[in-house]
N, C-alpha and C positions, 0 to 999 in steps of 0.2 A: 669484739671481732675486728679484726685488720682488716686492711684494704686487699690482701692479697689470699682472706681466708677460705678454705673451699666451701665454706656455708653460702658465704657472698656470692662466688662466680658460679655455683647451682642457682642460687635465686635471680639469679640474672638470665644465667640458659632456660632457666624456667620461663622467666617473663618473655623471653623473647620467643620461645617455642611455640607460648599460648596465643602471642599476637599473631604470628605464623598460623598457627592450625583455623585461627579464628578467621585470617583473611581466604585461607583456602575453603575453608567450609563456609564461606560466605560468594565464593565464585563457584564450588558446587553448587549451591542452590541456583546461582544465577542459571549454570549451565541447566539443572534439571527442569527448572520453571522456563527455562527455553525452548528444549525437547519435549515437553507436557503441551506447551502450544503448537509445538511445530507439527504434534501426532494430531491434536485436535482440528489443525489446519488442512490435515492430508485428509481428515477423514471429512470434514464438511465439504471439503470442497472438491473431493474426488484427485487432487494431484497425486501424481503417480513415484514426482521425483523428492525423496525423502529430504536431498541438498537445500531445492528451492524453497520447500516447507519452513526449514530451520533458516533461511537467508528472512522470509518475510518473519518470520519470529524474532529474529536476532535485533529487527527493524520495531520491537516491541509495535508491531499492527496486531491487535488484538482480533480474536475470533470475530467478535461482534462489529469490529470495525471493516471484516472483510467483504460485508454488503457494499459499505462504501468505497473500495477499494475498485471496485468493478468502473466505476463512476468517473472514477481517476482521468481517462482519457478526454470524457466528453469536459471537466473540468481544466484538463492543461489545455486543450483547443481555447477553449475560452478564454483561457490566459495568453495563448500567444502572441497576442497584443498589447500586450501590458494590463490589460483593464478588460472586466467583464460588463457587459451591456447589460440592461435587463431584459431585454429578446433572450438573451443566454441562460440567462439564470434561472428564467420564468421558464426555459424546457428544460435545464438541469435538473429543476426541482419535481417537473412530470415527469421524468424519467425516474429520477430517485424513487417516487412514489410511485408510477406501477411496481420497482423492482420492490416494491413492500417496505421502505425506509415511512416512516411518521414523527412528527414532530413529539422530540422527546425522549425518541432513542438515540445510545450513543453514535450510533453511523449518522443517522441524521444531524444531532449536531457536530460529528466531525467534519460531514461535508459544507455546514454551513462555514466552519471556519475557514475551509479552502474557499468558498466561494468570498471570502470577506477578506482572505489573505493568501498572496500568491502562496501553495506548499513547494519545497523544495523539489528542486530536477531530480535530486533520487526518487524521489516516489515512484515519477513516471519509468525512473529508470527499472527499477524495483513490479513497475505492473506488466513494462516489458517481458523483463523473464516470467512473470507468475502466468499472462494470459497465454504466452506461447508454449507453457507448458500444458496449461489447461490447454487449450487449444488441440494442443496433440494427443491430446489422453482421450480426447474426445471422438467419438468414430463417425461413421460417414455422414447421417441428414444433422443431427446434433451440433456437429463442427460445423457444418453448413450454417444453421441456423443463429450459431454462437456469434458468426463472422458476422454473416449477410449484418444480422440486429444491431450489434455494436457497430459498424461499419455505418451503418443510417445514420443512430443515434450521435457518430461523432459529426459526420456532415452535414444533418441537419443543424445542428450546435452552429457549426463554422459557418453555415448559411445563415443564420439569424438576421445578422444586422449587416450583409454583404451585399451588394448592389442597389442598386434602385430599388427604394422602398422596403429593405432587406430582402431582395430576390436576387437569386442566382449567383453572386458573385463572391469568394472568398481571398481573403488576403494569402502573399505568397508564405506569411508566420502558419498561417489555420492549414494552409493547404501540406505542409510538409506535417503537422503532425495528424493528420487525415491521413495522408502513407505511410505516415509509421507505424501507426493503427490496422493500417491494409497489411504491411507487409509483417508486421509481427502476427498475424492473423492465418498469414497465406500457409 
């Protein structure tokens, strides 16, 4: 067979087709195992906006991880000073646990990892749009309720180890993501 025979440059268009269809059908699945999370997303958690569903999917945050996801806030406060106290971590971790996390499950240990290592700014950027969509999906005492709790739960966080004897006082880091917390909320 030549170099120039048409058995040859079939078995080449061949080879090249199948590495082709093979990388496509390898980003459909990516894509469908995206949308399979992103429906399971919309339905546990009540979101209404199908976009954000697929943005936190896309973000590979797993259903199971979306308990700790809620968490996320009172966790970046505690970061915003570089380093978390253990006044911080010690109400991270009672908060975790009314919201039903136990040692063992994967939210639980996700959130330990954040509490052991700063997570990246997306996250929070990422809980931004998820809780302001919850938020709004949400209707009258419920939204109330949504705010008011989280809204505690971050300020208490930020008060931990703030003033005298950890009372009253929160650094200018704690206190702007306390309003970002408010105003993603409002």
């Amino acid at each position: 067979m030549s170099d120039s025979s048409p058995q040859k440059w079939f078995k080449l268009e061949e080879s090249f087709f199948k590495e082709v269809d093979h990388q496509l059908l390898q980003k459909l699945q990516a894509q469908l195992a995206t949308e399979e999370r992103a429906t399971a997303i919309q339905r546990l958690t009540g979101l209404t906006d199908a976009d954000v569903c697929r943005h936190i999917a896309a973000m590979n945050i797993s259903v199971e991880s979306l308990a700790a996801l809620r968490l996320v806030p009172l966790v970046a406060v505690a970061w915003a000073d570089d380093r978390i106290e253990d006044n911080e971590r010690f109400k991270i971790i009672q908060c975790a646990e009314k919201a039903g996390l136990t040692p063992g499950d994967a939210s639980y240990e996700l959130l330990q990892s954040w509490l052991s290592k700063r997570p990246p700014q997306d996250l929070l950027d990422t809980w931004v749009e998820y809780a302001r969509n919850l938020s709004q999906s949400l209707d009258g005492e419920a939204r109330k309720n949504f705010q008011r709790t989280l809204v505690q739960q971050v300020q208490a966080i930020a008060e931990a180890n703030g003033g005298l004897f950890g009372l009253g006082s929160i650094s200018p880091a704690e206190h702007k993501v306390v309003e970002l917390v408010r105003q993603t909320l409002a």
